[in-house]
Each structure stands twice: as C-alpha cells, then as structure tokens.
C-alpha positions as CSV (number, residue, x, y, z in Angstrom):
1,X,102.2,55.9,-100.7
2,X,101.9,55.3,-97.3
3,X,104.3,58.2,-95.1
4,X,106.5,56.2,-92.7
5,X,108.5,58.6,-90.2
6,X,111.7,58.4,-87.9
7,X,112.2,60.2,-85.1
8,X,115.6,59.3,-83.7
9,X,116.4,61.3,-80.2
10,X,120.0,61.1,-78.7
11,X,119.7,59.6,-75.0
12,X,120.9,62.7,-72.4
13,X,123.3,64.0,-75.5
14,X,125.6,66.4,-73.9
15,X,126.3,64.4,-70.4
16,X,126.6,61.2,-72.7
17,X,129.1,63.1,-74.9
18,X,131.4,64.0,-70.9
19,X,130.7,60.3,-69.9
20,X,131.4,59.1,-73.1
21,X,135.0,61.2,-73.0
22,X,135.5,61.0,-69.2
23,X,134.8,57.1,-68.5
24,X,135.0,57.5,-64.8
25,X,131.8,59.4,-64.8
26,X,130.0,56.5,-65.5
27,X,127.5,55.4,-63.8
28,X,127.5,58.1,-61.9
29,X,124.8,61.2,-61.6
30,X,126.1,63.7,-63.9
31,X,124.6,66.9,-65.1
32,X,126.1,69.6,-67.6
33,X,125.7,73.8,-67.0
34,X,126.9,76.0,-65.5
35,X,124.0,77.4,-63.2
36,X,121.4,75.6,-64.7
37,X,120.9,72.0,-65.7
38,X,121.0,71.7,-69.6
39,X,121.5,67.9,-69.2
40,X,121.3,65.5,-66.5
41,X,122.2,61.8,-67.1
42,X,119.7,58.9,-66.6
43,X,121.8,58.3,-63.1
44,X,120.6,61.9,-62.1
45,X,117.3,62.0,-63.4
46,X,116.9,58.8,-60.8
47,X,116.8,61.6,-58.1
48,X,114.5,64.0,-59.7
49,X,117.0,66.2,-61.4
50,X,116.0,67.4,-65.0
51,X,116.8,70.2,-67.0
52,X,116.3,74.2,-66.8
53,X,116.7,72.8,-63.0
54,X,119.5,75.3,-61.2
55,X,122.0,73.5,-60.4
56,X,122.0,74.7,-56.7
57,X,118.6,72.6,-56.3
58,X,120.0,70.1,-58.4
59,X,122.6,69.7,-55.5
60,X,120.2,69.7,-53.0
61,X,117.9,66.6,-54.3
62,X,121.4,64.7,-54.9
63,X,124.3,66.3,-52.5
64,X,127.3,63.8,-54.6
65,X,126.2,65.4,-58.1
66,X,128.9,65.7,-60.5
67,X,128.2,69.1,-62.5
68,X,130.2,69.0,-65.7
69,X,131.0,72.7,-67.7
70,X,128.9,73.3,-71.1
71,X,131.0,72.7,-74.1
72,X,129.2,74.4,-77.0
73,X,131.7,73.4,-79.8
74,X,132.4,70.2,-78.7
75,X,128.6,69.0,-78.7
76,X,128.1,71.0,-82.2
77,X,130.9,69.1,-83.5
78,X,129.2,65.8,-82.5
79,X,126.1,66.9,-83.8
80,X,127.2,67.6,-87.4
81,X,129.0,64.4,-87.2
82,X,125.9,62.6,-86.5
83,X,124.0,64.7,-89.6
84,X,126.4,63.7,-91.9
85,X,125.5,60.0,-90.9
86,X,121.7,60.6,-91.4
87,X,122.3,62.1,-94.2
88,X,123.2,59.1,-96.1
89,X,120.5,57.3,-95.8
90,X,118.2,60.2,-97.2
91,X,118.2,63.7,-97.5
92,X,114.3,64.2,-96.4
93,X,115.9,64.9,-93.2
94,X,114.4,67.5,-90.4
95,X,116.7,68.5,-87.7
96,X,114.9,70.1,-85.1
97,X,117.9,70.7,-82.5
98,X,121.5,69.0,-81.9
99,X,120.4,65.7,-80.8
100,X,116.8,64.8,-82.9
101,X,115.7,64.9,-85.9
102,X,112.8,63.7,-88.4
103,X,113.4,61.3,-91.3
104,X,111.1,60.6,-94.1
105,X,111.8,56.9,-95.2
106,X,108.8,56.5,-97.0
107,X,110.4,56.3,-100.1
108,X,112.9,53.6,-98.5
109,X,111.0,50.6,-99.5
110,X,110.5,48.9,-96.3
111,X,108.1,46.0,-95.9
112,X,106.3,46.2,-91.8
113,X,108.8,43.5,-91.4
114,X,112.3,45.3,-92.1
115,X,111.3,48.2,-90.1
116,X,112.0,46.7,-86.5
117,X,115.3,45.9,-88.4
118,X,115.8,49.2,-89.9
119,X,115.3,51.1,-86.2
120,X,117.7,48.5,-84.8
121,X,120.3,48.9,-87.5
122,X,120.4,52.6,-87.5
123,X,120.9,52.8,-83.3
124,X,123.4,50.3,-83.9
125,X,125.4,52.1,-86.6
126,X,125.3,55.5,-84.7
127,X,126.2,53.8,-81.6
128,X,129.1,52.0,-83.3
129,X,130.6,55.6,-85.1
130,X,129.9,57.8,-81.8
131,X,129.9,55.6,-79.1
132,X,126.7,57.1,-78.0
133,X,122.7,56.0,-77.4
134,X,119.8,57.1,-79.2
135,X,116.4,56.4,-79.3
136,X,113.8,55.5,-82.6
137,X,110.6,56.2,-82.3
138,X,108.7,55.3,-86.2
139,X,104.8,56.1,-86.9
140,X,102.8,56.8,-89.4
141,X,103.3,60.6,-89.5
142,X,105.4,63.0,-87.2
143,X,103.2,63.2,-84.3
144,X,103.3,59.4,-84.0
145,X,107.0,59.0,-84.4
146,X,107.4,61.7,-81.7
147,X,105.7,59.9,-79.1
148,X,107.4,56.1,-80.1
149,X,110.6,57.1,-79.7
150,X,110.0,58.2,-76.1
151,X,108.4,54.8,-74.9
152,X,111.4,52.5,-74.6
153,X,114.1,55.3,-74.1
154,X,117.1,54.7,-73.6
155,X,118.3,53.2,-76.2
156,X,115.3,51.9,-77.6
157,X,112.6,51.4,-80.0
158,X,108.7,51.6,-80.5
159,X,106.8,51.3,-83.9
160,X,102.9,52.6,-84.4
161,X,102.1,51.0,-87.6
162,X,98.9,52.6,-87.9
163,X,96.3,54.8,-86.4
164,X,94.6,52.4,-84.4
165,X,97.4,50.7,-82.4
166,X,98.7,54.4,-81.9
167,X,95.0,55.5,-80.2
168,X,95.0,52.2,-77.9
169,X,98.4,52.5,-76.9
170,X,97.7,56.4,-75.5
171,X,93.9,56.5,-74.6
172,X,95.4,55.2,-71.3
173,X,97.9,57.9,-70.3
174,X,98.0,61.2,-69.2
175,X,97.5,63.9,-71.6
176,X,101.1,65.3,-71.2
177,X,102.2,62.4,-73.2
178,X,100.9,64.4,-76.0
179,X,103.7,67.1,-77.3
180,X,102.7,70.4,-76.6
181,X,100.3,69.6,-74.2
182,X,102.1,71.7,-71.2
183,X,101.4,71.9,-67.9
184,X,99.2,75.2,-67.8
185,X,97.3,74.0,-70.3
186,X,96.7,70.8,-68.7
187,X,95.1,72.8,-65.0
188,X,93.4,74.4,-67.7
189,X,92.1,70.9,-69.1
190,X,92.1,69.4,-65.2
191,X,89.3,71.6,-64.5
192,X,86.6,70.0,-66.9
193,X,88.0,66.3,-65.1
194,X,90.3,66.1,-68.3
195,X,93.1,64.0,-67.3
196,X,93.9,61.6,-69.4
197,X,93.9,61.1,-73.2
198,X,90.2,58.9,-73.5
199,X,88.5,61.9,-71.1
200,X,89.0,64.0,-73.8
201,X,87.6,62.3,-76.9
202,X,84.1,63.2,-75.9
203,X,84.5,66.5,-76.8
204,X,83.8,67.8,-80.2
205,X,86.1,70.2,-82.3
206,X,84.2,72.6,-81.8
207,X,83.3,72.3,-78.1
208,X,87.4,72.4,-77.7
209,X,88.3,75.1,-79.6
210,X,85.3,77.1,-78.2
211,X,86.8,76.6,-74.7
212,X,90.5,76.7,-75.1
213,X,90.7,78.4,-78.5
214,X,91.4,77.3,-81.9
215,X,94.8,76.4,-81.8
216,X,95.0,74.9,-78.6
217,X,91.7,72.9,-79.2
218,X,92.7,71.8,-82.6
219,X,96.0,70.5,-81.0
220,X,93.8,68.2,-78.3
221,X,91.4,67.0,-81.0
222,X,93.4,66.1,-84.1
223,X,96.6,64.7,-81.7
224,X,95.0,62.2,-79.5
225,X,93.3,61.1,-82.9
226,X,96.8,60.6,-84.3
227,X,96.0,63.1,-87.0
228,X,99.4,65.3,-88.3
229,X,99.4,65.8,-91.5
230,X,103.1,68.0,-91.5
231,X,105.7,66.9,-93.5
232,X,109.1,66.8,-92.4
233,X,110.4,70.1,-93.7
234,X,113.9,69.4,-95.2
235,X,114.0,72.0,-97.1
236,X,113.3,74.7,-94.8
237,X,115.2,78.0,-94.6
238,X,116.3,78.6,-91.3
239,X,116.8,82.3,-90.6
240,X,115.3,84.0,-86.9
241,X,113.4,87.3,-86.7
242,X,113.5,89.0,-83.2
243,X,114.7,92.2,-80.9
244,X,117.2,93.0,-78.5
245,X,117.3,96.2,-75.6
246,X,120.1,97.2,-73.9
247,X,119.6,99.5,-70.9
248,X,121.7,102.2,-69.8
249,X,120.7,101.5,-66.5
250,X,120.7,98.0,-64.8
251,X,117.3,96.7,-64.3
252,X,117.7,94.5,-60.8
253,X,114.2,93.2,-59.9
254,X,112.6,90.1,-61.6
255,X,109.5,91.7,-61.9
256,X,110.9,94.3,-64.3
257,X,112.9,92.1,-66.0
258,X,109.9,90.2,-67.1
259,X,108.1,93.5,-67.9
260,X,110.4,94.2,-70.5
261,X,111.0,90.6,-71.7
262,X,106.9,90.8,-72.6
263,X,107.7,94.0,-74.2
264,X,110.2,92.9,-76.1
265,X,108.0,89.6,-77.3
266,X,105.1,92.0,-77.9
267,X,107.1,93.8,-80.7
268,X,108.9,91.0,-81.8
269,X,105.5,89.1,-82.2
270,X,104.3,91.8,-84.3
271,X,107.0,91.5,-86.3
272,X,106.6,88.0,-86.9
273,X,102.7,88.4,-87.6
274,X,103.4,91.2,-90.2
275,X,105.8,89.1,-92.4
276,X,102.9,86.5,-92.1
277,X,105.6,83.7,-90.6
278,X,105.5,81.2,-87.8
279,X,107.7,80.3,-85.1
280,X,109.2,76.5,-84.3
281,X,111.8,77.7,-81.8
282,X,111.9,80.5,-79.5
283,X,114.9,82.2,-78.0
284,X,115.9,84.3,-74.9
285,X,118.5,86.1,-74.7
286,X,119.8,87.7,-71.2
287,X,123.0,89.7,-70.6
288,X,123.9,90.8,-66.8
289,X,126.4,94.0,-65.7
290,X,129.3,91.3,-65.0
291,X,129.1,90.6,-68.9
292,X,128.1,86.8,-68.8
293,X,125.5,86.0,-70.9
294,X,122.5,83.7,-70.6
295,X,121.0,81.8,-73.9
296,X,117.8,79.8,-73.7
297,X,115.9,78.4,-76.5
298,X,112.5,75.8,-76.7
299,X,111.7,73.9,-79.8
300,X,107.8,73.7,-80.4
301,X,106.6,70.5,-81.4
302,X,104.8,72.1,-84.5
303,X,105.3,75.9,-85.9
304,X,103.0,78.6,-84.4
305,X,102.0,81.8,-84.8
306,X,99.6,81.7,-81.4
307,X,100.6,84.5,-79.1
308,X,99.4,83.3,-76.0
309,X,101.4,80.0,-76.9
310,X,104.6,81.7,-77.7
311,X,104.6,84.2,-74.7
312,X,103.8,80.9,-72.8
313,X,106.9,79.5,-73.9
314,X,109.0,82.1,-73.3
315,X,107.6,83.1,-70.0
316,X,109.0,78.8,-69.1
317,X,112.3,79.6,-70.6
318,X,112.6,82.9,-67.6
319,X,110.7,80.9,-65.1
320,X,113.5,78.5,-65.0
321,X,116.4,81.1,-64.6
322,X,117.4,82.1,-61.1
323,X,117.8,86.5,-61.8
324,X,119.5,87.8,-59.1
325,X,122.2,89.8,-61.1
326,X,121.4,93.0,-62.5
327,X,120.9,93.0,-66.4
328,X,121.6,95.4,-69.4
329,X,120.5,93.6,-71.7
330,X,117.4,91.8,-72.9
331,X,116.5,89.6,-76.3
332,X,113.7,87.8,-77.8
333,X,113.8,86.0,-81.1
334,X,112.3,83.4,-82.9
335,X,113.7,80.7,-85.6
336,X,112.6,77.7,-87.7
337,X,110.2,80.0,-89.2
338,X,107.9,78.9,-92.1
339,X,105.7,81.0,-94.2
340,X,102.3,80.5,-92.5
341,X,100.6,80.0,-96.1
342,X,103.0,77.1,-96.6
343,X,101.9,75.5,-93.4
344,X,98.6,75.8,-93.8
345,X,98.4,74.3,-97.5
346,X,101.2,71.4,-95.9
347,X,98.7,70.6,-92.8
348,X,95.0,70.8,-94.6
C-alpha cells in the first residue's frame, strides 16, 4: 500500500493559546518568554521578530511589542488535549513536540479525492474544540508532509501526491526549505555556487558525501529527491540519556561556559554512541547563582547519531541565549532516542 502522511503543525501555539485567552491581544504583535522569544505571533514576525530572539532585540525591531510570560502547564494542558483528539482518528501517531506531530493514515482508506477533504476536516474540527489554527501539510512519506504543511501556513493546506509534483514544486527554492538543511551548512554548500535545490542535483552521492560527509551528503541527495523512507515511530520509547556539572565556583565568561557545555556534549556523546542509540531532540540545560534556570531543547528533523550535527545543534541552542549571569550549573542531554539498528533496518 501506498504510505500517505500528515504532518499537522499548530500556527504560533503558545502566543495563539494568550490571544486565544486574552482577546484584546489580537491583532496585535505578541511574543511569549521571558528573556527570550519562544513564540512570536504572525503580527510580530511582520517585523522580523522570531524565536530564540531576546526579547530586548525583539523590542528594538518593534518598540509597542506585547511580551506575554511562559506558561508551561497551561500550553501542556492544551497539548494533551489536542493528542487525545488525534488520537481518535489513529493511533500511528508521532508527536514530535507540543504543537506537531506525524500521522500515518495510510490505512484510512482515502481515495486522492477525500484527502483535500480530510486536511480540511481535521483543521476544522481542531479549530472548532480549541479555538486555535493549525496547519496540514500531506505527502507521500514524512519528508514530504514536512515541507507541505509549511507552504500555505497559517491555517492551511498543501498535498504532494507523489514524487514528481514534490521535486517541481522545490527544484525552484532555496535549499533551507529542506529540514535540516541549516544555515552553516548552507555557507558550506554556498561555496560550490549551491544555492538552491536544482544546483544541487548534479552532484552524485558520492561526490556529496565525499565533500560534506556521509550524513550530511546523504541528507542533500536522498531529500531534494523526495526520498524518506522513516516511518512514523508511534511506538517509540521516549526516555533521554545526558549529564549535568555543577560548579562550586561560578563560571562568568561565555567563553568558558561554552568550554564546558562541549565538555559536557563530549561525554554525553560518548555515552550515547556506546549504548549504540540516536538522538531526535537535544537539550540544554543552564542554571545561574540567582537560581533561575534556563531550558532549551531542538527537535531534529530525523534521528542522528552525527557528532558534528549534534554539537552543531547545541552550539544554536547557546548561541541564542544572552550569558551574562554567572552560572553553577551546566546540562546536556538528549531524547527521542531510537536504537540505531532499528533506524537503519526502518530507513534502508
């Protein structure tokens, strides 16, 4: 049987969720942090504002900017909410963080006709028991579903109903419509006149990998292809491996705090390679002398054990923190982790 994926993608979830409960924010440029941006709505994003942004910047591109306190529980609460929804329509269900998941409706029955219908009837019904936007993105694996359901956000939909109209629709755009294709590695890419998705196709398997190395040159080759052969993992345990230092003495420049955050992901990595697993999500974890603690995760569009690829990840997730208070405490972790035997058998 032909797969048929979902990808459904809340619109701006948690400044949605404070519009949604505070009606006279709407329509106006909200964000949600403390700060750092976690959220910005579509009003704020008008004036360049997106997330891991500080919110002092954030203030300066848009001086009227209404910042809006995190609310952990609430957005959780909402979350669930919306799982138990999905959940009735299949259980071959992969959430990948609060506000998107995968859905395998192969199974489903749908003719090409009904799926317009389908993608229109599920936003409709979420809408209707949350009073919130998402977006539908449906393709022929993951990969494809990924990128539809960012086309015609918000509140949207896109279908690729097969390989073909997926590779005309991208051969056009820039390669960072491709997920996991990040910015360094696109300089890297820029450098060979690489820029968008048809400069690339050209190049050989071999020829990529050779140049950028296997993982990252397998991405390139098989993605603008449309080729993903991983299943959405609804089954998967979800457990986190990682490591934590606390210092007796307050480490104050950002220099050394990144030291010992690559320290910490160097033994934490090891850890991860020995029990032969691979990493979906990876996690900071930051704790400063006034006792206010930092959190920052990023999901990976596919599991990884590449260490240049995770270290890259993580070094984003610091990047994007202002770290001017002294700190006593450091963490790395990882989580969504799959045996890497599994993946390989799922993916060849």
């Amino acid at each position: 049987m032909k797969r048929i994926i979902l990808h459904y993608d809340m619109d701006s979830f948690f400044a949605s969720i404070e519009i949604r409960d505070n009606p006279k924010l709407k329509n106006k440029p909200v964000v949600v942090g403390q700060s750092i941006v976690t959220t910005a709505s579509y009003e704020a994003r008008k004036f360049g504002i997106h997330s891991a942004m500080s919110v002092f910047e954030a203030k300066k591109l848009c001086p009227h900017l209404i910042v809006v306190p995190t609310d952990k529980e609430k957005y959780h609460r909402v979350s669930n909410f919306i799982h138990s929804l999905v959940f009735k329509i299949t259980k071959k269900i992969e959430f990948i963080s609060l506000d998107e998941g995968y859905i395998d409706i192969s199974d489903i029955g749908l003719s090409k006709e009904k799926l317009k219908k389908f993608a229109e009837t599920f936003r409709k019904r979420i809408n209707y028991h949350t009073k919130l936007t998402c977006s539908i993105g449906i393709g022929f694996n993951k990969l494809s579903a990924k990128i539809a359901s960012d086309i015609n956000k918000p509140n949207g939909q896109f279908i690729f109903y097969n390989e073909e109209e997926f590779i005309d629709f991208i051969k056009e755009k820039e390669l960072k419509i491709i997920p996991g294709i990040g910015k360094k590695y696109r300089e890297l890419l820029k450098k060979k006149n690489i820029h968008f998705v048809k400069d690339a196709f050209p190049y050989s398997l071999k020829e990529l990998t050779s140049a950028y190395g296997k993982s990252r040159g397998e991405l390139l080759y098989l993605s603008i292809r449309g080729i993903d052969y991983s299943e959405v993992d609804y089954k998967q345990e979800i457990f986190s491996i990682g490591n934590e230092n606390t210092y007796r003495y307050p480490i104050v420049s950002e220099p050394n705090i990144k030291k010992e955050i690559m320290d910490i992901f160097a033994y934490s990595y090891k850890r991860l390679v020995r029990k032969e697993l691979m990493a979906k999500t990876v996690h900071i974890k930051i704790k400063f002398v006034n006792n206010k603690t930092l959190t920052r995760s990023k999901t990976l569009f596919s599991p990884s054990d590449n260490e240049e690829k995770l270290y890259e990840n993580i070094e984003s997730l610091i990047d994007s923190l202002t770290l001017k208070t002294p700190v006593k405490l450091l963490g790395v972790s990882f989580s969504n982790l799959i045996k890497k035997s599994v993946r390989q058998l799922s993916f060849f």
